[in-house]
N, C-alpha and C positions, 0 to 999 in steps of 0.2 A: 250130318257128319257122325252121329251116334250111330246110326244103323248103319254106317260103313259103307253108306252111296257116294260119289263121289260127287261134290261143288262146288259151282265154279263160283268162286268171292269176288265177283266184280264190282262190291260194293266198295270195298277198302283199296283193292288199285285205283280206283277213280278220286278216291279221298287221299290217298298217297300224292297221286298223281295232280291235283287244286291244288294241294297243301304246297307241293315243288312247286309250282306256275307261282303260287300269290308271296312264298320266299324269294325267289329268281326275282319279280316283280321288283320288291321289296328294297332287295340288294341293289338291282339297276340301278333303282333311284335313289338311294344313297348316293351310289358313287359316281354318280350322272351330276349330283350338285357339289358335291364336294370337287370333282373335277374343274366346278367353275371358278373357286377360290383358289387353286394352285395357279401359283403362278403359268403363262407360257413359256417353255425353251424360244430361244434365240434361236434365231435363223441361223444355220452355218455360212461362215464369207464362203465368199469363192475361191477356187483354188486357183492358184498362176499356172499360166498354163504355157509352155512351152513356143514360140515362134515358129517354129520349125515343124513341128510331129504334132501338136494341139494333144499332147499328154500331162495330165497331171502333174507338175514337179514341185521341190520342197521351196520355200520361200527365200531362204536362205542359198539356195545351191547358186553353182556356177557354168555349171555343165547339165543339160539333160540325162539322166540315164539311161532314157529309152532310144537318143538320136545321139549322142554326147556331141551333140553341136554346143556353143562358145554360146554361154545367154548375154545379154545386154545386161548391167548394172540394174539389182531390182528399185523397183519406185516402192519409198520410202510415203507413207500418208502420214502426216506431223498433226 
């Protein structure tokens, strides 16, 4: 580098390049165990689904939007 030849430093991109792998590493497993102690999300219900059209509708509705066919009275789970 003094005498103005040009070199190629493949020594420090390789040590750059360990040092990210054995962080990256590092981090994984951090957040690979702590992932086990959070709780899981709940499964989502199912959505009601339409008689007519098998579309999506709100639980509460009384009419399809997508068919506006007449629903049946929703079933109530006590």
């Amino acid at each position: 580098k003094a005498a103005g030849i040009p070199v190629i430093a493949y020594g420090s991109f390789l040590n750059t390049v360990i040092e990210f792998l054995i962080i990256a590493f590092a981090i994984f497993m951090v957040l690979k165990q702590l992932n086990r102690f959070l709780p899981k999300p709940e499964p989502a219900p199912e959505p009601r689904l339409c008689p007519f059209c098998r579309q999506p509708i709100a639980d509460d509705a009384t009419r399809c939007p997508h068919c506006t066919s007449e629903l049946p009275a929703a079933e109530t789970a006590h």
